[in-house]
C-alpha positions in Angstrom: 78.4 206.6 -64.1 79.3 207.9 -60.7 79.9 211.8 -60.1 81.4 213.7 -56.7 79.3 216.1 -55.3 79.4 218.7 -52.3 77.0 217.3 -49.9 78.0 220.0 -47.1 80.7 222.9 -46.5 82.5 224.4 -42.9 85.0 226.6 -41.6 86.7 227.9 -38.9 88.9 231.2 -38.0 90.9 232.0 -35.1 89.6 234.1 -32.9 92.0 236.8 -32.7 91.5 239.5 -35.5 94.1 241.6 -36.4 93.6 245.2 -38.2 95.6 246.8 -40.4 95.8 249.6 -37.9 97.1 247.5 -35.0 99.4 246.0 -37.6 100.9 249.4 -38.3 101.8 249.9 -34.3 104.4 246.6 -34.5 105.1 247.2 -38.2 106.5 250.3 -40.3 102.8 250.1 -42.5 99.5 251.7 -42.8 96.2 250.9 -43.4 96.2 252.8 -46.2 99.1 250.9 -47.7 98.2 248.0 -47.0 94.4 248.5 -48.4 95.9 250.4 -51.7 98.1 247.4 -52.6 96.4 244.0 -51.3 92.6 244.9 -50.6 93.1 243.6 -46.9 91.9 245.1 -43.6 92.4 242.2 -41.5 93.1 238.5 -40.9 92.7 236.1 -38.2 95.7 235.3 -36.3 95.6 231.7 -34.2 96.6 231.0 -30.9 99.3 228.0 -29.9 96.1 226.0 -29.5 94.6 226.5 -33.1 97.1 224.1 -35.0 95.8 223.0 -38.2 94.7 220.0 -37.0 92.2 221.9 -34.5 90.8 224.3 -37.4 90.4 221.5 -39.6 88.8 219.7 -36.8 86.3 222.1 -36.3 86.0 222.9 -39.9 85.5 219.3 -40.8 82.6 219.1 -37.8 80.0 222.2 -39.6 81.0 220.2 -42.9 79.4 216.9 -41.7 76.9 218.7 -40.0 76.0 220.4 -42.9 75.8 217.1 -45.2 73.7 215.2 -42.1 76.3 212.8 -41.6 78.9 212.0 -39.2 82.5 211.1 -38.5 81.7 207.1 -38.6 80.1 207.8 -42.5 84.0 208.8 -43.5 85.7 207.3 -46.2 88.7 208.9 -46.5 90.0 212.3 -45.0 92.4 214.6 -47.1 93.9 217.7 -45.8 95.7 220.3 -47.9 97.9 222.4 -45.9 101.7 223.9 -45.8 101.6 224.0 -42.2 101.2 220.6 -40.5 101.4 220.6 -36.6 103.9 218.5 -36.6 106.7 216.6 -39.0 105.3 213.3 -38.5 102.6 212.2 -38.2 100.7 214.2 -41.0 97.8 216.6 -39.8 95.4 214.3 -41.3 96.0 211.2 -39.1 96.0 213.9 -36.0 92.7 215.2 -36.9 91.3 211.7 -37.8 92.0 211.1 -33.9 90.2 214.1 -33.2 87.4 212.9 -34.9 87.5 209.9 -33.0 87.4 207.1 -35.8 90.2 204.6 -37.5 91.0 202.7 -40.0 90.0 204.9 -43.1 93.3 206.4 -45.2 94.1 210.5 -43.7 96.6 211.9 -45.9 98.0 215.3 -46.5 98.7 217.0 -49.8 101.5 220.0 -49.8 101.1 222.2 -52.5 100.6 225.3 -50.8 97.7 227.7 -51.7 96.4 225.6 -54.6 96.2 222.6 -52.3 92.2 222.7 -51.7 92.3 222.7 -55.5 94.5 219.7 -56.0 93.2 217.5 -52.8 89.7 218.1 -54.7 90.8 216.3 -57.8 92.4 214.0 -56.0 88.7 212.9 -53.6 86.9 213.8 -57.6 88.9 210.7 -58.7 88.3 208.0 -56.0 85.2 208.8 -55.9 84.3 208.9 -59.8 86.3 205.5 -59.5 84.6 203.9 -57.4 86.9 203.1 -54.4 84.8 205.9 -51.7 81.8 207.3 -51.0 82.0 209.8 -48.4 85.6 211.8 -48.5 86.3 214.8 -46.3 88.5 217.6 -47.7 90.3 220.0 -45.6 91.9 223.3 -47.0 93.9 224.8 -43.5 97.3 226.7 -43.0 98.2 229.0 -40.2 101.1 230.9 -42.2 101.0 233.7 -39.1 103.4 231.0 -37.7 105.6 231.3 -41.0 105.7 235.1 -41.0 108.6 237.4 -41.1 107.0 240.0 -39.2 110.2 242.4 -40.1 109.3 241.8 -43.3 106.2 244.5 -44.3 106.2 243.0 -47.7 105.1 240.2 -47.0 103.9 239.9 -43.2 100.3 242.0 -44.1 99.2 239.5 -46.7 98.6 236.4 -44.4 95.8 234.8 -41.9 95.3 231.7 -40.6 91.7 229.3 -41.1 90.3 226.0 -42.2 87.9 225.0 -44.5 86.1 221.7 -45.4 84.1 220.3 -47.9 82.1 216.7 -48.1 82.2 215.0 -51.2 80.3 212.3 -51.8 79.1 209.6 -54.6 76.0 210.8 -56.2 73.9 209.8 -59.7 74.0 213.2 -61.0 76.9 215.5 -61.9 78.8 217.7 -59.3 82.1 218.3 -60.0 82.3 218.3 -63.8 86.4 218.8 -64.2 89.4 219.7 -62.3 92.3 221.1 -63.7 95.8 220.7 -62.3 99.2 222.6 -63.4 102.7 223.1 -61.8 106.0 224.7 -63.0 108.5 223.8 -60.7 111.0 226.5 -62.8 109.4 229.3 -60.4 110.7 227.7 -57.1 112.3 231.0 -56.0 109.1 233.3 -56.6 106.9 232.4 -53.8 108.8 229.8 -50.9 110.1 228.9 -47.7 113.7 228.2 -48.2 113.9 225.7 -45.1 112.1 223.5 -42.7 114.8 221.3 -41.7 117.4 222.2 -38.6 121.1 221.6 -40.3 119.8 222.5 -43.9 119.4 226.3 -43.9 121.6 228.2 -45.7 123.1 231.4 -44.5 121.1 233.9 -43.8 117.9 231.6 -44.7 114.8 231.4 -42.6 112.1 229.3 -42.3 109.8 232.1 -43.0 107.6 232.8 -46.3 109.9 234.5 -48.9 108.4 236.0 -52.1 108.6 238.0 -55.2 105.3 239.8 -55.2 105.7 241.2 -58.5 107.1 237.7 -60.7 104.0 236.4 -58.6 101.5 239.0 -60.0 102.5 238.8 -63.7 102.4 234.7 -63.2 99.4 234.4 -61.3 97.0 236.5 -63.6 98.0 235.0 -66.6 98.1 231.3 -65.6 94.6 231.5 -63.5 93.4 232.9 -67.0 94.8 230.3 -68.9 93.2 227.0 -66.4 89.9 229.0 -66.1 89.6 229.2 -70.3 90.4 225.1 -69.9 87.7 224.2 -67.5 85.0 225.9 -69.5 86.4 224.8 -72.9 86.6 221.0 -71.2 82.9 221.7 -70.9 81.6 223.1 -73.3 80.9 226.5 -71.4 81.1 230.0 -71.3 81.8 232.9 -68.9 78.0 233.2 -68.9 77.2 230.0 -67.5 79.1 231.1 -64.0 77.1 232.0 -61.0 80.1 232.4 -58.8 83.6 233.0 -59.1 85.4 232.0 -55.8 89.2 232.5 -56.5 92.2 232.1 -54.5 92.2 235.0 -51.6 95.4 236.4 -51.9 95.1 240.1 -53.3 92.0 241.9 -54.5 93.9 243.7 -57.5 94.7 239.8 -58.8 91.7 239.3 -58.3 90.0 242.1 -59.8 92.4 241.6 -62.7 91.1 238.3 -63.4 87.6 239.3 -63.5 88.7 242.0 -66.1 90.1 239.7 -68.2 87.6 237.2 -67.8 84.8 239.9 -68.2 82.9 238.8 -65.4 81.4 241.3 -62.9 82.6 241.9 -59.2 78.7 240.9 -58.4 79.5 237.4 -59.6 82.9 237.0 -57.6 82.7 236.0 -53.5 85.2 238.4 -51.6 87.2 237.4 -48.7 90.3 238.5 -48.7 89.9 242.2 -47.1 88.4 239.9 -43.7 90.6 236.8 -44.2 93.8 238.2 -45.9 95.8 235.0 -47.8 95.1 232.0 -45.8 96.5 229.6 -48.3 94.9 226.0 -49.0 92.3 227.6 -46.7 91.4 230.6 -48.5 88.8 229.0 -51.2 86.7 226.5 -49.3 86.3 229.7 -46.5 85.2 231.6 -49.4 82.5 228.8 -50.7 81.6 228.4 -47.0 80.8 231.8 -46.6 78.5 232.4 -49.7 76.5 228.9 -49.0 76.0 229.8 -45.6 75.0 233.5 -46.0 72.4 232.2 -48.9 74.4 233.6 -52.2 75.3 230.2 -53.6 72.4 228.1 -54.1 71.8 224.2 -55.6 72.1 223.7 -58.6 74.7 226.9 -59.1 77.5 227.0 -61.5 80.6 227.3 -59.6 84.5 228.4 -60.7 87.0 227.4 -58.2 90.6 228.4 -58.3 93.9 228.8 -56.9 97.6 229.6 -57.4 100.3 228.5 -54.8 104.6 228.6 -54.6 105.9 225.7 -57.0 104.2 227.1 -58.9 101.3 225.0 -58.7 97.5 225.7 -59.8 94.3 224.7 -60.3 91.2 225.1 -61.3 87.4 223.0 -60.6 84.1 223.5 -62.4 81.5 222.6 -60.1 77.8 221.6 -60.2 76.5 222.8 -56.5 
């Protein structure tokens, strides 16, 4: 039988930081505010230049290098992301030029922040099937260009960065299950009401709108839920995690999780008060960071997961 495994990890952030505090001189906010209620100091804020095509470029680059392989061992290339560079043609064509090969499939997968999640499954599957070897996965979003920045609700939450992962065929297991949900009855909680010119509404923008509250309650309760159903799918318990790398998106659903889960902050990698929500991004930064700095090591239990606007969500149980 033939398993998926991570054979390398990368990233990339914009080079711009942004602090809370030079937040609050454009925004009616403080640090303290902002820290109290989200857990986040800064995010990276990209420049006209750093499309999602460029960060997952670059991302995808330390991800190959990382494995010992190149562009020309590709597969396949999958990119999650909310923000393409352009309507058509998808990001993942645009950064398969970048990478300077043809002929594999590039395709894109929309489904927000739980899109690293979901475009993991999907690489789990041609590769347990057969049809690949090699598959790049790209998590990216730069929502700092989908940002009311009247809005102080929302407008401290976001960043912009790319991460990558490369999966590839191996004898032994890797990923052991992935675990996919969506309720498309909580459209209004977490969206962007328009993309198109001529479709808005009145009064609509094409800027992230959300409910941070119906988010909250939703959020904790169904990442509880799909984490219970990855380690019941494999026989597991809370014990047998190493690391916890959730969604970035707000240390108090995060912390709540961990409560309810009763696993200890010690066990969980942090991002979010350096990377604020950067969307499909936010959990393959996350894993980036801890392999690089020496945290996660082979052989490691990992627990991904993610929740995004749809809703959608998602959970993997990893072999690393």
């Amino acid at each position: 039988m033939k398993y998926s495994r991570i054979a390398g990890t990368g990233s990339y952030l914009p080079k711009k930081i942004v602090t809370n505090e030079e937040l609050a001189q454009k925004v009616d906010t403080t640090d303290e505010w902002i820290v109290s209620r989200t857990g986040i100091r800064a995010r990276h804020m990209s420049s006209p230049e750093e499309t999602s095509s460029y960060m997952g470029y670059h991302a995808g680059l330390h991800a190959l290098e990382a494995a010992g392989l190149n562009a020309n061992d590709l597969d396949m290339i999958i990119v999650a992301t909310t923000t393409p560079d352009k309507g058509l043609p998808n990001t993942a064509c645009l950064l398969q030029e970048r990478l300077g090969i043809t002929n594999i499939p590039a395709f894109d997968i929309t489904v927000a922040c739980a899109g690293f999640a979901y475009a993991l499954s999907v690489a789990d599957q041609y590769i347990r099937g057969g049809m690949m070897k090699t598959i790049l996965v790209v998590g990216v979003d730069v929502l700092t260009a989908v940002t009311n920045w009247e809005d102080r609700s929302t407008c401290v939450l976001f960043g912009d960065g790319a991460g990558a992962v490369i999966l590839q065929a191996a004898d032994k297991p890797g990923i052991l299950s992935t675990h996919l949900h969506a309720d498309g009855r909580q459209k209004d909680s977490l969206c962007i009401p328009t993309w198109l010119p001529g479709q808005s509404k009145k009064n609509e923008l094409p800027y992230i709108s959300m409910d941070g509250r119906a988010v909250f309650r939703f959020a904790v309760r169904a990442l509880e839920e799909v984490v219970v159903e990855a380690l019941a799918a494999n026989h597991m318990s809370q014990t047998d995690i190493d690391w916890f790398i959730p969604h970035q998106a707000n240390l108090r659903i995060i912390t709540a999780l961990a409560e309810k889960l009763e696993l200890s902050l010690d066990k969980v990698v942090i991002t979010v008060d350096r990377h604020a929500n950067t969307s499909a991004a936010s959990v393959p930064l996350a894993l980036d960071e801890a392999v690089r700095d020496g945290r996660i090591q082979r052989g490691q239990t990992l627990l991904l997961e993610a929740i995004g606007g749809g809703f959608v969500w998602g959970a993997a149980l990893i072999i690393y």
